[in-house]
MARROFI-167379 format. One record per residue (C-alpha): x, y negated, z negated; residue in three letters. Coordinates in steps of 0.02 Angstrom, whole numbers, padded with zeros to 5 digits, always signed. Example, Ala and Ser with C-alpha at 12.3 -4.5 7.8 and 13.67 -1.06 7.14 Angstrom:
! MARROFI-167379
+00615+00225-00390ALA +00684+00053-00357SER 
//
This chain:
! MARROFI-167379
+00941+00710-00924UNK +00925+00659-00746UNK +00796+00781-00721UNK +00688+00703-00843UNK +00683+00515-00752UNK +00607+00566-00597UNK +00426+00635-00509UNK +00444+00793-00428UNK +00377+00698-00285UNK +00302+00541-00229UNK +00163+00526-00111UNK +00131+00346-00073UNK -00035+00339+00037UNK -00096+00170+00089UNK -00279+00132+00055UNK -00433+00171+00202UNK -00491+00043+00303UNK -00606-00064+00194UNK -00756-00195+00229UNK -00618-00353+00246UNK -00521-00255+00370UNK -00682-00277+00484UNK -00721-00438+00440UNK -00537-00492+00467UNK -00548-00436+00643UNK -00700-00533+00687UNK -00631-00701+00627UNK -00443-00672+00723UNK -00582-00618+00863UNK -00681-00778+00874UNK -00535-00912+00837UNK -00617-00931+00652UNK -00509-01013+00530UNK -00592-00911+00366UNK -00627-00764+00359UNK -00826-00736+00318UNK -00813-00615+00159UNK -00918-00659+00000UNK -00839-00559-00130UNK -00660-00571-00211UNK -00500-00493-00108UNK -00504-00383-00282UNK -00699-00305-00251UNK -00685-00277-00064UNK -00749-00098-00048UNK -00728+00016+00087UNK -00818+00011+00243UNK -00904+00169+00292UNK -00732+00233+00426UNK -00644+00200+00286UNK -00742+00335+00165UNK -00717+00444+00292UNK -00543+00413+00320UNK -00535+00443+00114UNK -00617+00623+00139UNK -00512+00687+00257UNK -00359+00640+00161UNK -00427+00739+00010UNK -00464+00880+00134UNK -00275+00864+00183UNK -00207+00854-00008UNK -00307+01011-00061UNK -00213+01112+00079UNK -00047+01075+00001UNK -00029+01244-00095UNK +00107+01220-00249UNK +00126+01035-00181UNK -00039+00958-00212UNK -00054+00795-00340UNK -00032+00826-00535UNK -00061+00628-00570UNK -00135+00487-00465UNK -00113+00303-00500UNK -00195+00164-00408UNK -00191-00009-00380UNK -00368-00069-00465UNK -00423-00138-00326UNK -00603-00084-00262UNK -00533-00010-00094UNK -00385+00090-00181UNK -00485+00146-00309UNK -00609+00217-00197UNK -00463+00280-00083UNK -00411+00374-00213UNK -00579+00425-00302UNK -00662+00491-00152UNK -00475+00572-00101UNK -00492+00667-00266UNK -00672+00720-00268UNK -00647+00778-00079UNK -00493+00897-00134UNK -00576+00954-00287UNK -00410+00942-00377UNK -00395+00904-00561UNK -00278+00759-00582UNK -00301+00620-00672UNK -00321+00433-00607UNK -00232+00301-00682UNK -00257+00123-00645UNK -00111-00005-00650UNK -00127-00179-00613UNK +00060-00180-00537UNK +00009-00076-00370UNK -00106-00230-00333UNK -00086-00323-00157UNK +00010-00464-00128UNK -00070-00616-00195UNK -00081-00754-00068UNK -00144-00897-00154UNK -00204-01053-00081UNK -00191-00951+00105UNK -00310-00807+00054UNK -00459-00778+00165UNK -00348-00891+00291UNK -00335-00832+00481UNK -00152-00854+00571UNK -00258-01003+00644UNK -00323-01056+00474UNK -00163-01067+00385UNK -00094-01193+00519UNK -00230-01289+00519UNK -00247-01318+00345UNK -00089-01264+00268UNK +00051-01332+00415UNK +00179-01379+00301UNK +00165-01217+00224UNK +00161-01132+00379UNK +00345-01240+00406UNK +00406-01179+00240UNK +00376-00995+00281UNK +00471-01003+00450UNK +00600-01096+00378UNK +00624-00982+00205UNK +00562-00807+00289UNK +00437-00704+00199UNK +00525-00599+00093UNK +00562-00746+00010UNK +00420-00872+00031UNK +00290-00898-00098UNK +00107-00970-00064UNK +00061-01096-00170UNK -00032-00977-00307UNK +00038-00824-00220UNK +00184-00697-00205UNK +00346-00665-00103UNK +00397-00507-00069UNK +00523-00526-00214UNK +00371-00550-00325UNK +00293-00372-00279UNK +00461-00315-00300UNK +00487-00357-00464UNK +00321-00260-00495UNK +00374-00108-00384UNK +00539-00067-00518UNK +00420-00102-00681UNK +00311+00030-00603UNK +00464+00134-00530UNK +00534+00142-00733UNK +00353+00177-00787UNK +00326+00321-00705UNK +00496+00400-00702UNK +00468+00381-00889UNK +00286+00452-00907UNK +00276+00567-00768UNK +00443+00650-00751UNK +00416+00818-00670UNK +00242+00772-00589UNK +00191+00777-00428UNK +00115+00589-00401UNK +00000+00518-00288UNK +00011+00318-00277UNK -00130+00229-00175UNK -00083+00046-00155UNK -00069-00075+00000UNK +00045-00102+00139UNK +00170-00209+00071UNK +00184-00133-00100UNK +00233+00046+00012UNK +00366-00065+00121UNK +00438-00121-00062UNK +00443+00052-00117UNK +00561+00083+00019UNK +00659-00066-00016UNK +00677-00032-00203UNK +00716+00141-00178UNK +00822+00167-00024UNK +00907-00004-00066UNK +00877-00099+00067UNK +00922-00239+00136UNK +00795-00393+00162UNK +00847-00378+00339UNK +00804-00195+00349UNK +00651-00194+00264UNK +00584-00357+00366UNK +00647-00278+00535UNK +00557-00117+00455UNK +00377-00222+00427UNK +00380-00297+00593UNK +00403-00143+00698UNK +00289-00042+00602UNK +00123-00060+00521UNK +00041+00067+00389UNK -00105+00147+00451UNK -00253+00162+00333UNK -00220+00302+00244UNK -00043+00360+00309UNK +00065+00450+00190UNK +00231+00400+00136UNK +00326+00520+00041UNK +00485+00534-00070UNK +00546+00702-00141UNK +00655+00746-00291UNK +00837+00779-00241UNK +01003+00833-00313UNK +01164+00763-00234UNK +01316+00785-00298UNK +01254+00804-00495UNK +01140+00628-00457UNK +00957+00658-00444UNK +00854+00543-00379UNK +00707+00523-00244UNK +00761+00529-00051UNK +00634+00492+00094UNK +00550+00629+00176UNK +00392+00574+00255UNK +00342+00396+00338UNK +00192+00321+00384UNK +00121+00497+00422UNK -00065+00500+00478UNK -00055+00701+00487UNK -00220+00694+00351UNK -00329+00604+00481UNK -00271+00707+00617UNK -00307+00869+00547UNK -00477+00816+00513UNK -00490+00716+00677UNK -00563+00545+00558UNK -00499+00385+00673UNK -00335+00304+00652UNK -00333+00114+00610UNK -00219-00005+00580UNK -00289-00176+00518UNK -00193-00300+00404UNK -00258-00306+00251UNK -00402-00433+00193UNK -00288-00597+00138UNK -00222-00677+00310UNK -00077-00776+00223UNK +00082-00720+00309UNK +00137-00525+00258UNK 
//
């Protein structure tokens, strides 16, 4: 029965670098409080690296032989979606793209848009409560702790170990959903997965990746891959690493 709870694999790829990546960068750059995006965290698209970035990880899926994607699922974001739509299109593979609304970023509440500098100015009591309480447990007014998105991560976990045992997945969500991934599923600690998020951050369109294992008569997925950016590489597309678009406190 085992056999029938779990992906064949899991390849959890971060999305490109999108239009409030860049924008982020030239508010932290200037001392700006806000960062200057008109559209919703939700409809930021990618910028035009980012496409590129996309590309060359569909380049790098479709040279997976017997290992390529059977299902992809998305966060609905506009930057995931296109992640994974132009991904797709660029491999030429056949799999399906499902959209679920649990793969979303962390919601940051009355902080989004906010700069480090913003969020002090504005928010400093809040600022207080999250160095007091830590982040995987502090919640924005509005927003999300890291709890939050991991109460999300094992709804989506027993969703698709439900509807897509067997499958070879492809998951294209944001950079704290992956770090939760690894949390839920290796069972970490807070501790480890904090000291994990502050000594590394995702690249744009790095690859994460889980594998079905046997152990003992217990099947279940075990780590193989990490924060690889061997698709980029291959096709030479530029490695970045920007926060995402919502400044409020990973």
């Amino acid at each position: 029965m085992d056999d029938l709870r779990w992906p064949r694999s899991l390849l959890l790829v971060r999305h490109a670098q999108s239009a409030g990546n860049v924008a982020r960068d030239h508010a932290e750059a200037h001392g700006l409080e806000l960062i200057d995006i008109a559209t919703r965290d939700m409809d930021v698209p990618l910028s035009e690296l980012g496409v590129r970035q996309a590309e060359a990880l569909g380049t790098w899926l479709a040279d997976r032989g017997d290992r390529v994607p059977t299902v992809a699922v998305a966060s609905p974001y506009i930057r995931t979606v296109q992640t994974a739509q132009t991904a797709l299109a660029a491999s030429g593979l056949d799999a399906p793209l499902i959209l679920d609304e649990r793969l979303r970023e962390r919601e940051f509440g009355v902080l989004d848009r906010l700069t480090s500098r913003g969020i002090k100015a504005r928010f400093p009591e809040q600022a207080e409560a999250r160095a007091r309480v830590g982040k995987f447990y502090y919640r924005p007014p509005g927003g999300e702790s890291w709890c939050d998105v991991a109460l999300r991560v094992r709804a989506v976990i027993d969703s698709i170990s439900r509807e897509h045992a067997g499958a070879r997945l492809l998951v294209v969500s944001h950079e704290v959903v992956i770090f939760v991934f690894r949390y839920v599923l290796e069972r970490l600690t807070e501790a480890e997965v904090l000291a994990m998020s502050a000594t590394e951050e995702l690249a744009n369109c790095s690859v994460t990746c889980f594998e079905r294992v046997t152990r003992d008569d217990d099947v279940g997925l075990e780590l193989t891959t990490f924060d690889d950016t061997v698709a980029l590489e291959t096709d030479a597309a530029p490695i970045t690493h920007e926060p995402d678009l919502p400044l409020g406190p990973r």
